[in-house]
N, C-alpha and C positions, 0 to 999 in steps of 0.2 A: 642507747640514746637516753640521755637525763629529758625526763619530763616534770612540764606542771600540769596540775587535773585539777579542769573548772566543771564541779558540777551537785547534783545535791540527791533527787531520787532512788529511788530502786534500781530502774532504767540505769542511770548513770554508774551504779555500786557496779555492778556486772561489770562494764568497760574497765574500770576499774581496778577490780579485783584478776581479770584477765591480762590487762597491761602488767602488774605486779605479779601474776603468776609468769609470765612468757618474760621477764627477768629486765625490764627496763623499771630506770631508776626514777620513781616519782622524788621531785625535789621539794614539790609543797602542793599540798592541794587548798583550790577556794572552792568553800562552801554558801551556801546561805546562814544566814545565824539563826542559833536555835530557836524553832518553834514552839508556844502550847499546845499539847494533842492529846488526848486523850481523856476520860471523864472528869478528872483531877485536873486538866486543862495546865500541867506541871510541863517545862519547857523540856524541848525532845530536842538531841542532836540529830544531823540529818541521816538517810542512809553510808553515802559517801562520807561524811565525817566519822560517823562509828566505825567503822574500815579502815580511815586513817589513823586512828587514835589506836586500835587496835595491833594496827603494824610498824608503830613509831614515826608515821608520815609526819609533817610540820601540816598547822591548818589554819589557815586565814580566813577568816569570815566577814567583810565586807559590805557594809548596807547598801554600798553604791561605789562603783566604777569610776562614777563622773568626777573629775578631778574640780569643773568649776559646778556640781550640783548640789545636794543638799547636806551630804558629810564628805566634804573633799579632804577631810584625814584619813577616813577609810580608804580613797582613793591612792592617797599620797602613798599610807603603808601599804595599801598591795603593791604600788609601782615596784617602791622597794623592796619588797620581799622576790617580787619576780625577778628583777634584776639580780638580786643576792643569788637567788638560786642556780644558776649557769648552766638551764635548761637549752636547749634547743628547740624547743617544741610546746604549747599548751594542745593540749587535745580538750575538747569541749564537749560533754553530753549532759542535753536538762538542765543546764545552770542555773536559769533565771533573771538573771541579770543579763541587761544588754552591757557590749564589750564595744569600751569608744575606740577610737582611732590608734592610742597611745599603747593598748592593750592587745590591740591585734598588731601591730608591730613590733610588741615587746621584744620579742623571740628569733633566731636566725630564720627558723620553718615557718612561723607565722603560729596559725591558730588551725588545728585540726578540728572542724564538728561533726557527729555521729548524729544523722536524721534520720528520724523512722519513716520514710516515705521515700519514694522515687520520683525526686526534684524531675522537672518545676512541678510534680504535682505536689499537692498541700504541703504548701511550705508555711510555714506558722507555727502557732502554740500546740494545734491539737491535730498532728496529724492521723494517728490512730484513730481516734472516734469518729472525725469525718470521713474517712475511706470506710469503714464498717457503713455508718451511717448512708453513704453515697448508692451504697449497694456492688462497690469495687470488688472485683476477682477476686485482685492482688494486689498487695503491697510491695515495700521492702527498704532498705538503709542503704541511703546514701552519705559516704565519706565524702566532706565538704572542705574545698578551704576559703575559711570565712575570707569576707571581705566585710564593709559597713552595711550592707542592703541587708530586709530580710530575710535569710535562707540564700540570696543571691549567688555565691560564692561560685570559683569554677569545681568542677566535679572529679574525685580522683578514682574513689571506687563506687559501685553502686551492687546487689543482688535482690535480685527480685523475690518474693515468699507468696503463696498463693495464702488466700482469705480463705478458711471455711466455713461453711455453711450454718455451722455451729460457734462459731470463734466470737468473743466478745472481747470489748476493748483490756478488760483485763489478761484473757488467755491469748490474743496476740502482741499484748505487750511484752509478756513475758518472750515469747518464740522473736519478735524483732531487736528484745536487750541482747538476747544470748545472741544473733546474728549481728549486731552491732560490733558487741564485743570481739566475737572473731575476726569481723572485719578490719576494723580499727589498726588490730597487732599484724595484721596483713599487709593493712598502708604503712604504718610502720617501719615495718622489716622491708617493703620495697623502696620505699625514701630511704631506706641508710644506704641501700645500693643503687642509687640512680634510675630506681626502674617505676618512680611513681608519675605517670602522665597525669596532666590538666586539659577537663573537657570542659566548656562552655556549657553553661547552661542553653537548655533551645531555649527560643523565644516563643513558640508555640506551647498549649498544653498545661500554663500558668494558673492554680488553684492556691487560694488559702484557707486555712484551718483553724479559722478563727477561732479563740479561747471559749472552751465550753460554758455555759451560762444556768445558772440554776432553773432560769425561768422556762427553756427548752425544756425540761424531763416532764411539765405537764403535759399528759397525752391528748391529742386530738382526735378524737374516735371518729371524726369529717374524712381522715386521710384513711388510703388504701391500708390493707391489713400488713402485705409486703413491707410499707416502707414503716407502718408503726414497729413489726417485728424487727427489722435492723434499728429502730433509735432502742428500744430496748435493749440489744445487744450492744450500742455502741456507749450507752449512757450506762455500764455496766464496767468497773464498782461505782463509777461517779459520775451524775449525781442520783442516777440509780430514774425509771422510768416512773414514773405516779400518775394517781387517778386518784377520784373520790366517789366514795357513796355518802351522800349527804353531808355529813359535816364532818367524815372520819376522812384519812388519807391514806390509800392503801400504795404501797411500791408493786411494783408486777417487774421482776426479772427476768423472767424467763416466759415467751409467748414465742407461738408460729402459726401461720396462716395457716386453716383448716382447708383444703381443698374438697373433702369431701360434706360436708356444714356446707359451704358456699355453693356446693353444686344443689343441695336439698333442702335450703332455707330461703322461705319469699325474702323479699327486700325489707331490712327494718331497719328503725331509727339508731343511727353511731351510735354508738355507748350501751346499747340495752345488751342488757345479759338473754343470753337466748336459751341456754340448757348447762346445768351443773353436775358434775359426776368427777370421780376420782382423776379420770386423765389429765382432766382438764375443764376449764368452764369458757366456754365459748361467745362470745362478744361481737355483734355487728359492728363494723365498722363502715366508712363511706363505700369502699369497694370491696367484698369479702369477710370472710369471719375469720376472726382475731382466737387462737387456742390460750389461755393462760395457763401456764405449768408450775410457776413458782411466785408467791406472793410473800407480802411484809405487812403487818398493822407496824401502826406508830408504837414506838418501843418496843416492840417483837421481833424476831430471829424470821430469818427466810426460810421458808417451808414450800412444800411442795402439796399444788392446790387440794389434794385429799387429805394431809394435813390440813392443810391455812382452812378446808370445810369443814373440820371436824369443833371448831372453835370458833366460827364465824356464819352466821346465819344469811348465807346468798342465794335467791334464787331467780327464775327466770323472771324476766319482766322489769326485773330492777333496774335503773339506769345508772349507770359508771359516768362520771364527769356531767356537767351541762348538757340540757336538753338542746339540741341545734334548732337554732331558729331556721323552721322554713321561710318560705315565700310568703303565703298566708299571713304566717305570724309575724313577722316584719311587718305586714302591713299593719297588721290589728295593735301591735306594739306602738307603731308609726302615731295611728289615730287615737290611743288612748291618751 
C-alpha cells in the first residue's frame, strides 16, 4: 500500500521508520518547517524530515492546511502534491497542524492517526503527560480514523500499556512510539485484506489533554506530596518541575513521597525543607513529605541530590517556593 506520512517528532519518526521498514511505499511525507533549536538557535529539520531526506522520501513542508487561511499556497501545493502521489492512505502521528476537510478526504482510505492514549480518554495535545500526571495505571495507542473533531474519529485498533511507578513522560513516550509503531503496520496489513473493523468512539469516559503550559511546572508545595511526585514525572523532559529558594530557580526531576518522613515528622509549613542527606532532601508538603533525588541550578546539568549538595548550600528550615499564606496572615495581610 503507497502511503503519505503527516508528521514531525521523535514520536512520529518511529511510525515512520517502522512503516518503511515492513516495506510499504511512503509516496511523500509532510512535515513541519524547519525549526531554530539549539544554542546557536540555527534552523533544525524535524525528526521525521531527517528520515526522509535520508531514504529519498519526497518532503513537503507546509505552514498551513487551510486552503482559505493564512498561506493558502502552502495549502494549494500540498493538495497537489497529495493528489500527485497516488497514495491510498495518509497515516498521521504528531503532525501539528490541524487537517481540514479537503485533507482528510484526500485519499481512497482516508487519514490513519496513531494516539498515544486510549480514546476517549485524553484526547488532545498532551496525552502522555496528563495520564502520568492524573496518577493513571495505564495507558496506551489508539489507531484512529480521523474525522474533523478532536481526536473524535471511529476507532480501529487500540492496546493498552500499564504506567509504571517510575515512568516519566519521557520514558513512556518512548515505550508508547515503539507500540504506536507496531500498531500502525498492524492496521495496515489488516485494511489491505479487509480485516480492519470501525468502533465508535463511547460517549462515556471523555477527557482532554490540554497542551502543557510552562506556567504548570511551578511547584505548589499546598498540594499532597503523591500528586506533586507524578507532575514531576509528567513534566519530565518538558517543561521540567521548579521551585525557588529565594531569587535562585532550582528544577527538581526526580522526587517521591517519603512514607516513612511522613509517619515521623510533626506537621510543617509546604515548602520547608525538613532534613538534607545524600539520599535525598526531604520537603513538607500540604499532605506528606516530598523526597528530592534529582535537582538542576539555572545553567547546570541534572545531578542527583548528593551531587546537586555537594555545590549547593541547603539546609533544614529553608523554604522552597512562597511562604503559604495562612488564615491569620490573610487576615493581618487583609488589614495592613
Amino acid at each position: 500500500m503507497k502511503l503519505v506520512f503527516a508528521g514531525t517528532p521523535a514520536f512520529a519518526r518511529v511510525a515512520l521508520e517502522r512503516l518503511h521498514a515492513a516495506g510499504f511505499e511512503i509516496a511523500l511525507v509532510l512535515t513541519q518547517p524547519d525549526r531554530p533549536a539549539g544554542r546557536g538557535m540555527k534552523l533544525q529539520a524535524s525528526p521525521v524530515k531527517q528520515f526522509a531526506l535520508e531514504h529519498g522520501i519526497p518532503v513537503a513542508q507546509p505552514r498551513s492546511l487551510r486552503l482559505d487561511g493564512k498561506y493558502p499556497e502552502d495549502a494549494l501545493a500540498a493538495r497537489e502534491a497529495i493528489a500527485a502521489s497516488g497514495a491510498q492512505a495518509m497515516v498521521v502521528a504528531a503532525y501539528g497542524l490541524i487537517l481540514p476537510r479537503w485533507a482528510l478526504g484526500a485519499l481512497p482510505r482516508g487519514c490513519l492517526n496513531i494516539h498515544a492514549s486510549l480514546l476517549p480518554r485524553w484526547r488532545g495535545a498532551a496525552p502522555i503527560h496528563r495520564a502520568i500526571e492524573a496518577g493513571d495505571a495505564e495507558t496506551g495507542v489508539t489507531i484512529m480514523q480521523m474525522d474533523e473533531g478532536l481526536d473524535t474519529g471511529d476507532m480501529l485498533l487500540a492496546e493498552r500499556l500499564p504506567i509504571a511507578p517510575e515512568d516519566t513522560t519521557g520514558s513512556l513516550h518512548d515505550k508508547l512510539a515503539d507500540l504506536g509503531g507496531r500498531l500502525i503496520v498492524e492496521a495496515l496489513e489488516l485494511a489491505a485484506c479487509g480485516g480492519l473493523q470501525r468502533t465508535s468512539q463511547p460517549a462515556e469516559g471523555v477527557t482532554y489533554a490540554h497542551k502543557i503550559d510552562k506556567a504548570e511546572a511551578t511547584i505548589d508545595w499546598r498540594e499532597p506530596a503523591v500528586v506533586i511526585g507524578r507532575r514531576v514525572r509528567a513534566f519530565d523532559p518538558f517543561p521540567g518541575a521548579s521551585t525557588s529558594l529565594g531569587d535562585e530557580t532550582i528544577k527538581v526531576w526526580a522526587a517521591r513521597p517519603d512514607t516513612d518522613a511522613t509517619a515521623a515528622v510533626s506537621p510543617a509549613v509546604p515548602g520547608r525543607v525538613l532534613s538534607v542527606g545524600p539520599s535525598g532532601i526531604d520537603v513538607a508538603t500540604g499532605q506528606g513529605v516530598l523526597r528530592l533525588t534529582e535537582l538542576q541550578r539555572a545553567g547546570g546539568k541534572r545531578l542527583s541530590a548528593a551531587e546537586f549538595l555537594r555545590g549547593f548550600a541547603l539546609a533544614p528550615g529553608q523554604q522552597l517556593g512562597a511562604v503559604p499564606v495562612t488564615g491569620h496572615d490573610a487576615a493581618t495581610t487583609a488589614r495592613s
